[in-house]
Structure formats: C-alpha cells, structure tokens
N, C-alpha and C positions, 0 to 999 in steps of 0.2 A: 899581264901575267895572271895564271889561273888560281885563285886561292884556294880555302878549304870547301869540299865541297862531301855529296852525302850520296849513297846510293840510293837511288828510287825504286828500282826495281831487276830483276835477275829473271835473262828464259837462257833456255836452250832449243836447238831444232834438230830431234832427232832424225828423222827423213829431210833430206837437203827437197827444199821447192814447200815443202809442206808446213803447215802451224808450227805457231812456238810455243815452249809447255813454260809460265812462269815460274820459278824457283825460288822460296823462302831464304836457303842459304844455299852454297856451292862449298865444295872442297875442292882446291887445284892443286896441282902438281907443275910442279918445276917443266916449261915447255911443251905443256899440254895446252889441250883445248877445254872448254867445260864440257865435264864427262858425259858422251853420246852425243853431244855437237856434234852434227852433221855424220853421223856414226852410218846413214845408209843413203843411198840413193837409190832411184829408178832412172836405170836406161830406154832413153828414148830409141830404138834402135841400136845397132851397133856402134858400141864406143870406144873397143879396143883396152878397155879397162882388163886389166888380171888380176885379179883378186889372189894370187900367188905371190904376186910382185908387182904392189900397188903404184902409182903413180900421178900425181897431181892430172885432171883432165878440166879440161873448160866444160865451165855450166851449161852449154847450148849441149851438149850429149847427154842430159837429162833433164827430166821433167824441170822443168822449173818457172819463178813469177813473169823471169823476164819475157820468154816465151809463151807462157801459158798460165795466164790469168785467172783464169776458172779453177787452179786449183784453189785460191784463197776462199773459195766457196765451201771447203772442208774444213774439218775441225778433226785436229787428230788428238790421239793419247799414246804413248808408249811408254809401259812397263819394266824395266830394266830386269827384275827376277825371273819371267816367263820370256820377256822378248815378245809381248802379245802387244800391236799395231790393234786401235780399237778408230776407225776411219766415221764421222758423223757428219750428215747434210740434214741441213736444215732441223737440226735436234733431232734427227732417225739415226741411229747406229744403222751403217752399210755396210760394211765386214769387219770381224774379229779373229785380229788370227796370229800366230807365232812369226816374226821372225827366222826364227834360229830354225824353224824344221823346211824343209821341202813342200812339205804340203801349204804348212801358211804361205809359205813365200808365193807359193801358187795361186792362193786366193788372194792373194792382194794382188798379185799383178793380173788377175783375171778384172778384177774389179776396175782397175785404172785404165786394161785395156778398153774395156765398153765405156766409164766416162769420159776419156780424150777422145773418143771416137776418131775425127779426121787429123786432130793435132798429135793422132798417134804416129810416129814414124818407122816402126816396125815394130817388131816387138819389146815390151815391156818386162823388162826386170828387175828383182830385187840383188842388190850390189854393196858387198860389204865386203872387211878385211880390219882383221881385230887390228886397233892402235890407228888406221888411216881415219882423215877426216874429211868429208868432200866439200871442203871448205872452198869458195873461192881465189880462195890464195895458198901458194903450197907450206908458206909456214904457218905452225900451228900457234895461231892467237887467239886472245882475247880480241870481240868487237864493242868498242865502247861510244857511246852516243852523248853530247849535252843536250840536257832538253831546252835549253835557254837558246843553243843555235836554230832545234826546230821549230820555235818560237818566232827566233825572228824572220824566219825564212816565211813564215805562215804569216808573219807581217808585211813583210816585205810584197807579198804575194795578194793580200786580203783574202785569205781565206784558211781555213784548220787545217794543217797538215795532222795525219797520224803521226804518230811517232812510232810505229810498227810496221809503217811502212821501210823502214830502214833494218831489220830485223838485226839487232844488234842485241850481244850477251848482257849488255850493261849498260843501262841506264841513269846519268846521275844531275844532280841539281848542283849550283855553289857557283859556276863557272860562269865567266862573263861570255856572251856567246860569240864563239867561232876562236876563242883562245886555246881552246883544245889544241888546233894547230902551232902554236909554241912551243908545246911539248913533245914535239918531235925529236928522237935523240935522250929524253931527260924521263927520270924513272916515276913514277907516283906509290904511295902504299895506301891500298885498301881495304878495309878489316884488316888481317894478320898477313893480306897478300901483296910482293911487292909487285908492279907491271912497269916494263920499260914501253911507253911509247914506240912505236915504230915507222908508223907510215902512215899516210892519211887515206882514207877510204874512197876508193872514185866509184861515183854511184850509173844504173844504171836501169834500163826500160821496167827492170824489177820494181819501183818504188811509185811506178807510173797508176799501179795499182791499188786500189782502196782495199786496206783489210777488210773492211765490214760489209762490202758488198760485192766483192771482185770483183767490181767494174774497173777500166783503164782509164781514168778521168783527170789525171794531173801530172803536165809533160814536168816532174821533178827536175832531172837534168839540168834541162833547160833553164828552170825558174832560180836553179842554184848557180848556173854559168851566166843568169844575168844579174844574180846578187855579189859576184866572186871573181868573174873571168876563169873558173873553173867549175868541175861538176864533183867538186869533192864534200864531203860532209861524214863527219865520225872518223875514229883512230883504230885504227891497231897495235894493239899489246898485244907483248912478252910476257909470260909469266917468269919472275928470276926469282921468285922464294914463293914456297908453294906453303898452302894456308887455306885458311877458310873467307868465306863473305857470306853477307846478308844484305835485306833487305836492311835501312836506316844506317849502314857503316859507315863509318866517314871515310873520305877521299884525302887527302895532302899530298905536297912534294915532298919527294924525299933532296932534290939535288936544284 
C-alpha cells in the first residue's frame, strides 16, 4: 500500500502533441482538468471534430508524439490572458501569435504546415471549444505519475527513462513503485485537493520518444509489458473537492 507521499512537480499541455509548461501551483475544480490541459489541438486533416458540439476524438486525428515525433523538437509557451502560442526551435522563436483571433490561428497553422511537411495529412488547424479538453480519454482527469515506478522501470531496462516522456499533470515521490495501481477505486488528498483514482493509464508509441531530442529510441510499451504483462504505467484522477496544489504538497489516503 501507498503511503505518504509529496508532489515533485506540476505542468500542463496547453496544445495536445506539444510541450508542457511546469506550474508552481494549480487551482482545480470539481471534475475538471488543470486549467488549459489540452485546451487546443491541431488537425491533422479532417477530423470531423465540431467545435459547436464537441466530442471526445482519438489522438491519431491530430498532431501528435505518437505519430509525430519531431514535434518534441519544439518548445512552446502559452499565455492564457492574450491567448498568444509563442512556438521556439532550437532557442529561435518561430511564430508568435493569438489563439483566440483568426489571424494567429492562421499563423500557426501556416507554420505547422511547412514543419510537418510530408507527416502533414491535409490540412492543418487550430481546434478549440471553450470547457473541452483533447485529452486522450473522454473523462476529464488528473494524469498522475510515480517517479519511483519510472525508476524502476529504467532499472529494469538499464538505462534513464525520462520522466516526461509520460506527460503527466502530476508528478510525485513517497510511493513504493508500481503501487499507484492499488489505488484504483480509493480517493487520495493533495494540498487542499481530493483526487479519486480511477483507471490506470495504458501507454503508447507516444513515450517511444525522447523529450530532449525527439528522437524515437526506446520501444517503452514494450519494455513496460516485459516488466508487468502489461503496457500500463501512471493513474488517472477525478477531481471530487476542488482546491489548490503546489509544487512540495504532500500526498495521503484519504480511504
């Protein structure tokens, strides 16, 4: 069983496929997601998304790591007061532009079009819809990681797994690893927030990729279905009492 344990670190990923911005603290709400999680995507082609009358879609209808590796070669920024995407390679700002107006969303998807060049599949848009989140799962969770499982797994393996390769909201220490999975069903409070466990996370060609140099160099899956008999690693939470977190908060059961 998991004991007390501590936050190590907080992101969010405002554009689904793209960087994660770390966060000092978080405020959450009652069955939300952390705010602007996955607040936008880009369509790879037509997806049949309506941003009128949103709807959970699978991540192969936009950009994304598991498809397209090269995007981990960008470093993004977004603003939540302007809505300004600010897109950097290689320490160069490559476009700065709004969101929220017509014109930025133009230059951003101009820009994505010319860098995916062949992995473009038609055209390239900017895809929102206030309150959805293009999360890979249609409920709206917390994704929480132990770093003591990707430890061992990077044992198990002989070699450094990132721990960003798993792009999770929450990062924590305390846990013995791979006990996360007990807590399926059973609530935890973090800082002032409670999260119910819900299902455990099955991973996929996404974590195949190195954040630091977008190369595809480590069949994760795999290396986790020969540690497990499965290819699952990190949890999903509910949020059921909304609050704040920080980085250094501590973890407990509540049940």
């Amino acid at each position: 069983m998991s004991g007390p344990a501590r936050i190590v670190s907080l992101y969010r990923y405002p554009v689904k496929g793209l960087s994660g911005e770390k966060l000092k603290n978080v405020s959450l709400g009652v069955g939300e997601t952390f705010p602007a999680d996955r607040s936008f995507a880009i369509e790879n082609g037509p997806s049949g998304f309506d941003p009128a009358a949103p709807n959970w879609q699978p991540k192969i209808k936009f950009l994304c790591l598991m498809r397209n590796a090269k995007l981990a070669a960008l470093e993004t920024n977004y603003d939540d007061t302007s809505g300004t995407l600010t897109v950097i390679k290689d320490g160069v700002p490559m476009v700065e532009a709004s969101l929220k107006s017509e014109a930025g969303r133009a230059a951003i998807e101009y820009f994505f079009h010319e860098f995916m060049g062949r992995e473009a599949r038609g055209a390239l848009k900017v895809l929102e819809s206030p309150g959805h989140s293009f999360s890979d799962v249609s409920a709206k969770v917390a994704h929480v990681v132990n770093l003591a499982t990707v430890r061992d797994l990077s044992a198990s393996m002989g070699r450094e797994i990132h721990p960003l390769r798993f792009r999770a909201n929450i990062y924590l220490e305390g846990w013995a690893p791979w006990s996360e999975f007990d807590l399926i069903g059973k609530t935890i409070r973090a800082g002032s927030v409670d999260l119910k466990i819900t299902k455990k996370v099955v991973r996929c060609a996404a974590t195949e990729v190195n954040p630091e140099n977008a190369e595809r160099d480590i069949d994760v899956p795999e290396a986790i279905w020969r540690k497990t008999g499965e290819t699952d690693l990190g949890v999903y939470a509910r949020v059921v009492t909304a609050g704040n977190l920080a980085e250094g908060d501590s973890v407990e059961m509540l049940d």
